[in-house]
C-alpha positions as CSV (number, residue, x, y, z in Angstrom):
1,X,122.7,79.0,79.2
2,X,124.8,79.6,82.4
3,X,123.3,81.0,85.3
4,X,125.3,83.5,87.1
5,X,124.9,84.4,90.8
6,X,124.0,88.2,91.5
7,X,124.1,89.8,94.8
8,X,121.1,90.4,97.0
9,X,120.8,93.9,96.6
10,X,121.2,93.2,92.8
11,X,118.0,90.9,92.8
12,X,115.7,93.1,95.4
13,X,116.4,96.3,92.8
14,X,115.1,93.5,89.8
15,X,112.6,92.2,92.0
16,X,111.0,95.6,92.7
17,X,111.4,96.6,89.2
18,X,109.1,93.6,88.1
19,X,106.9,94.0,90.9
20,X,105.6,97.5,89.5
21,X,105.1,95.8,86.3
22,X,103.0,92.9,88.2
23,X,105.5,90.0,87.7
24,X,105.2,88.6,91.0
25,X,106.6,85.2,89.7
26,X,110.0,83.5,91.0
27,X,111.4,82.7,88.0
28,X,111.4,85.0,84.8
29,X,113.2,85.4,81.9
30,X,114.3,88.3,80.8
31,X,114.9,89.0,77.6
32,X,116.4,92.6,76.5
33,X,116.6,92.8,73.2
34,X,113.2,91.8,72.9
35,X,112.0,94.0,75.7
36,X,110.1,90.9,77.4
37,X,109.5,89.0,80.5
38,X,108.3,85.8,80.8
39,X,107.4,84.0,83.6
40,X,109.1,80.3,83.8
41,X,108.0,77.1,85.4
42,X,109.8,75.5,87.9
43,X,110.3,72.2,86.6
44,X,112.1,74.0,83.6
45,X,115.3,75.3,86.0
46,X,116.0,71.4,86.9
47,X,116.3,69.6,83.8
């Protein structure tokens, strides 16, 4: 998987989104076709 750089106002919308689900975590995955977000460790992003 690439990541891909969004803008800031991009990531607050997303961030504020989650937030009213309770997903206060840095890192999530988001899967759509699944309708799912899942909360990632850090360690996994630097492998």
């Amino acid at each position: 998987m690439i990541p891909r750089k969004i803008d800031r106002q991009t990531a607050s919308t997303i961030k504020s989104m989650l937030q009213k689900l309770n997903v206060n975590d840095s890192r999530v995955l988001i899967d759509f076709d699944k309708e799912t977000v899942e909360s990632q460790d850090s360690d996994l992003f630097y492998r």
